[in-house]
C-alpha positions in Angstrom: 0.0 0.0 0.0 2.6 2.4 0.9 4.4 1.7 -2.5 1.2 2.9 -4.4 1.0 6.2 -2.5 4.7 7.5 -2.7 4.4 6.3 -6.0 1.7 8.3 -6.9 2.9 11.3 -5.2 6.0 11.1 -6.8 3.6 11.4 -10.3 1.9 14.2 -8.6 5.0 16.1 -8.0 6.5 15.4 -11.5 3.0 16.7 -13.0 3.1 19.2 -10.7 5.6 20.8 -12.5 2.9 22.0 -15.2 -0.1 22.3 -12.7 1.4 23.3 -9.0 -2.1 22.0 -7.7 -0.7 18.8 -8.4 2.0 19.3 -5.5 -1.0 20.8 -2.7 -2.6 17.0 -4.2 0.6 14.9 -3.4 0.8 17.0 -0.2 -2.6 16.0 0.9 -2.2 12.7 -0.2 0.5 12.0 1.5 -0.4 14.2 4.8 -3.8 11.3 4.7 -1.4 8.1 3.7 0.5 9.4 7.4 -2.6 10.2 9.0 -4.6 7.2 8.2 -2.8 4.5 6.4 0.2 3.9 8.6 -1.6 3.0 11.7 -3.7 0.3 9.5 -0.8 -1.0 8.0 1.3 -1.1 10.9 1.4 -5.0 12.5 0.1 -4.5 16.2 1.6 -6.5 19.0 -0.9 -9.2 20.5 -2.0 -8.2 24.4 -1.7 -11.0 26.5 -5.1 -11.2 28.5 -4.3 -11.6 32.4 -6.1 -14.1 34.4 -8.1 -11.5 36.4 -9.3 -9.7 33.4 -13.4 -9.9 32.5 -13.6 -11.7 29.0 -13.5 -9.0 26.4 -15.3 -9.1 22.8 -15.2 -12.1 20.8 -12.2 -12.6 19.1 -13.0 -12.1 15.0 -12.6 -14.6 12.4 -9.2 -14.8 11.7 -8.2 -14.9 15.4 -7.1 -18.3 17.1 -9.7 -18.3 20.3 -7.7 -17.5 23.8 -9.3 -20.5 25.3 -11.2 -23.6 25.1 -14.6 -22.3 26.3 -14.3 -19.4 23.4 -13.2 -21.9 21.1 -16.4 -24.2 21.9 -18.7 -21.0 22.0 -17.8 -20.1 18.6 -17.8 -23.9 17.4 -21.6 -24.1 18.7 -22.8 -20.6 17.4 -21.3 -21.8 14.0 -23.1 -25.4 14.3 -26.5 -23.5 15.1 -25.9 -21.0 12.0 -25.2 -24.3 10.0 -28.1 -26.1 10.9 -30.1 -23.1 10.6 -29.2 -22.0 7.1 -29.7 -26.1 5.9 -33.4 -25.7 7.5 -34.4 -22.2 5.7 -32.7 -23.2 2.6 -32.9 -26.8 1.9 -32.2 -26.6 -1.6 -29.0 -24.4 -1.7 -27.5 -26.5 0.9 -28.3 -29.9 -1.1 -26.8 -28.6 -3.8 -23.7 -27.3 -1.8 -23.5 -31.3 -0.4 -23.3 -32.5 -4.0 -20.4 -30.0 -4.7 -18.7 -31.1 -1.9 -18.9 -34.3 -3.0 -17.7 -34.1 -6.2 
């Protein structure tokens, strides 16, 4: 990402050259890459949750769980949204079972 956006300031400043609103555009654009982009793009370090801490959100999809118990509860939620979507849509999810199998 942060390639892309000194790589399209740098075109900003060489246009800019002809057009000096071109260098207030790679000014800004940069100035919001700072702003916003580095934060996102930064890695962040994991917390390690102490034992005397009250559970916190769910951790998101991509997130190993921190225990067993979170592990389970998202296993089960999952199983009931399963079981659920197979009982409103029993034709999508037969087809999905012959893909599977295939």
């Amino acid at each position: 990402m942060g390639t892309v956006v000194l790589s399209g300031a740098v075109v900003l400043v060489v246009l800019g050259f002809g057009n000096p609103l071109y260098w207030l555009a790679a000014a800004g654009v940069l100035f919001l890459y700072v702003r916003y982009g580095l934060d996102s793009s930064a890695p962040s370090a994991p917390s390690a949750p102490s034992a005397s801490s009250a559970p916190g959100p769910a951790p998101g999809a991509g997130t190993a769980p921190t225990s067993y118990k979170a592990y389970r509860d998202r296993r089960d939620k999952q199983a009931k949204w399963e079981r659920r979507y197979r009982r409103e849509r029993p034709l999508e999810s037969r087809r999905q079972e012959r893909e599977r199998s295939k």
